[in-house]
C-alpha positions as CSV (number, residue, x, y, z in Angstrom):
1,X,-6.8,180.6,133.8
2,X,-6.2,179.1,130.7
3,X,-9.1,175.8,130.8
4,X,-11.6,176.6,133.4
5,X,-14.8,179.1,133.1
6,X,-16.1,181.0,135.9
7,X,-18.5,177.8,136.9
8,X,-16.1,175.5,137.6
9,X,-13.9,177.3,139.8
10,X,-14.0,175.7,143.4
11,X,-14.9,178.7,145.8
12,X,-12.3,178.7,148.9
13,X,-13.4,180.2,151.9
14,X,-11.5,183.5,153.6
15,X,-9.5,181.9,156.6
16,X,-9.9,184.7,159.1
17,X,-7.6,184.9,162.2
18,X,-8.3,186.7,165.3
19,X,-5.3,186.6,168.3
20,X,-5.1,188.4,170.4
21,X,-1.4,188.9,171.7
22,X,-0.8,189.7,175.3
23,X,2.7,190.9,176.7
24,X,4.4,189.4,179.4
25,X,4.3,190.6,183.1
26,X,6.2,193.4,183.7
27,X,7.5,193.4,187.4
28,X,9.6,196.3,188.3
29,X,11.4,195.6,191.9
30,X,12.1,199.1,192.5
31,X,10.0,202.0,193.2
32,X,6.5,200.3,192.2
33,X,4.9,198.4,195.3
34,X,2.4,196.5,192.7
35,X,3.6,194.8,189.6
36,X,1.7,195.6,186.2
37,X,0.2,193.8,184.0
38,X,0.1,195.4,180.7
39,X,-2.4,194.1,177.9
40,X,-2.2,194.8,174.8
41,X,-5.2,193.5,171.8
42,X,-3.3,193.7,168.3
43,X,-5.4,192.5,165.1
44,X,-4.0,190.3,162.9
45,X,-5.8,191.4,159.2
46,X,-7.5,188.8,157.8
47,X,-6.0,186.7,155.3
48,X,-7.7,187.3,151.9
49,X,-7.4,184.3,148.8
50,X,-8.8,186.3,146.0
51,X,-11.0,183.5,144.3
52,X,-10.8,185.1,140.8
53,X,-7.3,184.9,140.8
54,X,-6.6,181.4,142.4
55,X,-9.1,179.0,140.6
56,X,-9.4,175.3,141.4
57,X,-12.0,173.6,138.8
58,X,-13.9,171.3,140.3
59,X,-13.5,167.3,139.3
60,X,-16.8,166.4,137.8
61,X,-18.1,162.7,137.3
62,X,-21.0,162.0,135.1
63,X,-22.7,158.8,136.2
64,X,-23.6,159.0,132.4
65,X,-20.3,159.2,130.9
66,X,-19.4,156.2,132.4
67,X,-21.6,153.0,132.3
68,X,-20.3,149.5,133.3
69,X,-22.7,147.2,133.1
70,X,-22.8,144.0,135.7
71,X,-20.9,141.1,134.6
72,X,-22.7,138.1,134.5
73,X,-20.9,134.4,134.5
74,X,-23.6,131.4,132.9
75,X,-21.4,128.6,133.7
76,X,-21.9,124.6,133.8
77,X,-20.7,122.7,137.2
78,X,-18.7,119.7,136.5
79,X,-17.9,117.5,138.8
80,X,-13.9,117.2,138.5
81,X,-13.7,113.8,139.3
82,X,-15.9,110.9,139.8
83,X,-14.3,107.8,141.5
84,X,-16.4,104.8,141.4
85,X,-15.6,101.4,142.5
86,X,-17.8,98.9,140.7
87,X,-18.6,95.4,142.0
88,X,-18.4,92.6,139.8
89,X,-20.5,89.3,141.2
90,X,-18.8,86.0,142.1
91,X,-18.7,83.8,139.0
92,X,-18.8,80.1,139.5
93,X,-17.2,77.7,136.8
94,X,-17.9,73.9,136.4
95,X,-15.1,71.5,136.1
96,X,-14.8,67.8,136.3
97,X,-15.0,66.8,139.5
98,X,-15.7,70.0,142.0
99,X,-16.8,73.7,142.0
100,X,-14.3,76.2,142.0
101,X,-15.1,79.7,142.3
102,X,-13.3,82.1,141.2
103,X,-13.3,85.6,141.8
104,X,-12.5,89.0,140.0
105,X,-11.2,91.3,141.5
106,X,-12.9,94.7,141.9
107,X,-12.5,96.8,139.4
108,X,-11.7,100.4,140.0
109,X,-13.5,103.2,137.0
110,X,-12.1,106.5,137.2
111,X,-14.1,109.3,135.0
112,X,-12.0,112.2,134.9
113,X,-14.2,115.2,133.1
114,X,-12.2,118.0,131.1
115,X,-13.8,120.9,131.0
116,X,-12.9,123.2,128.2
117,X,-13.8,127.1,128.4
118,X,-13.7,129.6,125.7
119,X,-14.1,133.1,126.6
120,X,-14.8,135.8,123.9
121,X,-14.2,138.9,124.5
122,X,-15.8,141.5,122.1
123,X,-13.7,144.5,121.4
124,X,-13.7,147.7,123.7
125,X,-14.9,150.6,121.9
126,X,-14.3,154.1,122.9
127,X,-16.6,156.9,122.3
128,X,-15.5,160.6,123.4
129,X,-18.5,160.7,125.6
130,X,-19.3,157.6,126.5
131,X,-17.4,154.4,127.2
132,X,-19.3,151.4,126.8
133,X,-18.1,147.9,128.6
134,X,-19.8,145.4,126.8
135,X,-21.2,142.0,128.6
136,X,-18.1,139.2,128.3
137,X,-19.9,135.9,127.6
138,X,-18.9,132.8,128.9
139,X,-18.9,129.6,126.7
140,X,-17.7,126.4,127.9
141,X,-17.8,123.1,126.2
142,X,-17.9,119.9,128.2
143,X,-15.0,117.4,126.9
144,X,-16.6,113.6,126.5
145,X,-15.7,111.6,130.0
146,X,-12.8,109.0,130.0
147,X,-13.5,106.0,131.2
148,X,-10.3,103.9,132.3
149,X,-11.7,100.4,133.2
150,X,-8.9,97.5,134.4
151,X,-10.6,94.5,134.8
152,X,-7.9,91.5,135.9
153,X,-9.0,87.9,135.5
154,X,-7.2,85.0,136.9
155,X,-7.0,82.2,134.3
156,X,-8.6,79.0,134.9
């Protein structure tokens, strides 16, 4: 009785009970030619919660008290990693006497792209009435590819 007001107590309802109890057969072998059945109706009193004394408040939820708003992600789509396998044309030297051609073999160029995120998150602050979650940004910086190139030429 100590925190709630007589507007936030829950009301529970009076549970009534009604039964009605009925005896047993009485059969008597001796003396009655028809056996009995006595009935009797007894009434339960209700069962009586006094509301002012047992007091449940009820659990309020303001939708304005709390306010989340929607989380929203901006973020870039990098291809992780781009495999391409590059074709480099016959080239044809001259010597003395015949042609030769030689040939280089394909070279393979792997581009690996790092993706670097940095998420700020603002501070939370706390109001007694009101908690505000503020929108978390997403920044992300795209690292400059890497380009491995191997490029193996026999020697004349």
């Amino acid at each position: 009785r100590c925190c709630t007001s007589p507007s936030e107590v829950l009301h529970v309802p009076v549970i009534q009970h009604e039964e009605k109890i009925v005896q047993n057969r009485v059969e008597m072998m001796v003396g009655v030619p028809k056996p009995q059945v006595i009935e009797k109706t007894t009434e339960v009193p209700k069962l009586q919660i006094d509301e002012e004394i047992i007091g449940v408040p009820k659990i309020q939820i303001d939708e304005e008290i709390i306010k989340v708003p929607n989380i929203q992600h901006e973020e870039k789509i990098v291809q992780n990693r781009v495999e391409m396998i590059v074709e480099v044309p016959k080239i044809q030297h001259r010597c003395r006497s015949s042609r030769r051609e030689e040939k280089i073999v394909q070279n393979q160029v792997k581009m690996i792209a790092e993706v670097e995120k940095t998420i700020e998150v603002p501070k939370m602050q706390i109001n007694e009435k009101t908690i505000e979650v503020p929108k978390i940004q997403h920044e992300e910086k795209i690292v400059q590819d890497r380009a491995e190139i191997i490029v193996e030429v026999p020697k004349p």
